[in-house]
C-alpha positions in Angstrom: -13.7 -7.6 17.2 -10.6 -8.7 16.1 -7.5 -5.5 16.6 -6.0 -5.0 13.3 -2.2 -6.2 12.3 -0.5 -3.3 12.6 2.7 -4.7 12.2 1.9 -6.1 9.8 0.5 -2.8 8.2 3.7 -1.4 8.6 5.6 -3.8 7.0 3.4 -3.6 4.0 3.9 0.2 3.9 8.0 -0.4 3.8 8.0 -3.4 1.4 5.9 -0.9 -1.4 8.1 1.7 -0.3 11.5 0.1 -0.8 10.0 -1.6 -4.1 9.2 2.0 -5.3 12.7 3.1 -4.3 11.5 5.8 -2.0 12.5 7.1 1.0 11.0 7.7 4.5 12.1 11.4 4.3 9.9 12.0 0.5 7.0 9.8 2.2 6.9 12.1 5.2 7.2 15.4 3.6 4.1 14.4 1.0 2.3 13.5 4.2 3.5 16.0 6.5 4.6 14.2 9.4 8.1 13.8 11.1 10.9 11.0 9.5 10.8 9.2 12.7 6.9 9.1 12.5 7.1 7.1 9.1 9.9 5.0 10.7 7.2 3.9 13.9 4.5 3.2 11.6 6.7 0.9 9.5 8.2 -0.6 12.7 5.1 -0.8 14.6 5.9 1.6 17.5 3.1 3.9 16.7 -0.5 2.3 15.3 -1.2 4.3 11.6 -4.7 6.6 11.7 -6.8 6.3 9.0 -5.9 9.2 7.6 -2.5 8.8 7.6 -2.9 6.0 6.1 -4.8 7.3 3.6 -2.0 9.9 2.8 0.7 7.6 2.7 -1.2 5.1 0.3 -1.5 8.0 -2.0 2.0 9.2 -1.8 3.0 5.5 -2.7 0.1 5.5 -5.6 -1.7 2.3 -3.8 -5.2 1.5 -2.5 -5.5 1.3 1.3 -7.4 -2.1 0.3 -4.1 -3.5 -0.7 -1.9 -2.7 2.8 -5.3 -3.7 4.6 -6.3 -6.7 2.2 -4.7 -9.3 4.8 -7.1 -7.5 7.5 -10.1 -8.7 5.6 -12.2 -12.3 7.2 -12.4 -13.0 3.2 -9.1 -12.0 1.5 -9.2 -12.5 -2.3 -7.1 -15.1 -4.0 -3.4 -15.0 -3.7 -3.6 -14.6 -6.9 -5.6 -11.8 -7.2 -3.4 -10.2 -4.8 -0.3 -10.8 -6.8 -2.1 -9.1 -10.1 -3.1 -6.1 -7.5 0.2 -5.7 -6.6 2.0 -6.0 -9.8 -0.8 -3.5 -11.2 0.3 -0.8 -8.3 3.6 -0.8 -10.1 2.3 0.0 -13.2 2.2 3.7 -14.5 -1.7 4.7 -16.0 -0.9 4.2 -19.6 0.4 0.7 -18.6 -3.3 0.1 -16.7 -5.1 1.3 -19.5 -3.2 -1.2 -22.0 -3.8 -4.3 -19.4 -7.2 -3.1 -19.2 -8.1 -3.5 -22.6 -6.4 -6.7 -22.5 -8.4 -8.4 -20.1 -11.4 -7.3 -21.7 -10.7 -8.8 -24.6 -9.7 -11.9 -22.9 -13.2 -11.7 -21.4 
């Protein structure tokens, strides 16, 4: 079995991070780890548990499927991972509204 990217990972975390403005210090407190801890996940000195992982993708309002969704033998369209990432960034009212949009488009 193929070892997962985790440098990759980690540069997935930072780039949603930085887009959301937010800082290693807020992401560590939510997830209760150290600063530097967030810092060797992002720059692959440490490999991210699952549940960390898990933490962090909620503190940054993301899906674990979209850090892992390169780690996948069948990735979805660029495309699709585009929309999923421009959809992250949305707040709930915003998803509701696009929601109802592609169903009507449907």
């Amino acid at each position: 079995m193929k070892e997962l990217n985790f440098e990759r990972i980690g540069k997935k975390i930072k780039e949603v991070r930085l887009e959301k403005k937010l800082t290693q210090e807020y992401i560590a407190d939510i997830v209760d780890v150290n600063t530097s801890h967030i810092s060797n996940i992002e720059n692959n000195r440490v490999k991210v548990s699952l549940s960390t992982l898990v933490q962090i993708c909620n503190a940054l309002n993301i899906t674990v499927d979209y850090i892992l969704a390169e780690e996948y033998k069948q990735p979805s369209s660029a495309i699709e991972q585009e929309i999923l990432h421009e959809l992250n960034l949305c707040s709930d009212e915003t998803k509701e509204q696009i929601l109802k949009i592609v169903k009507a488009l449907q």
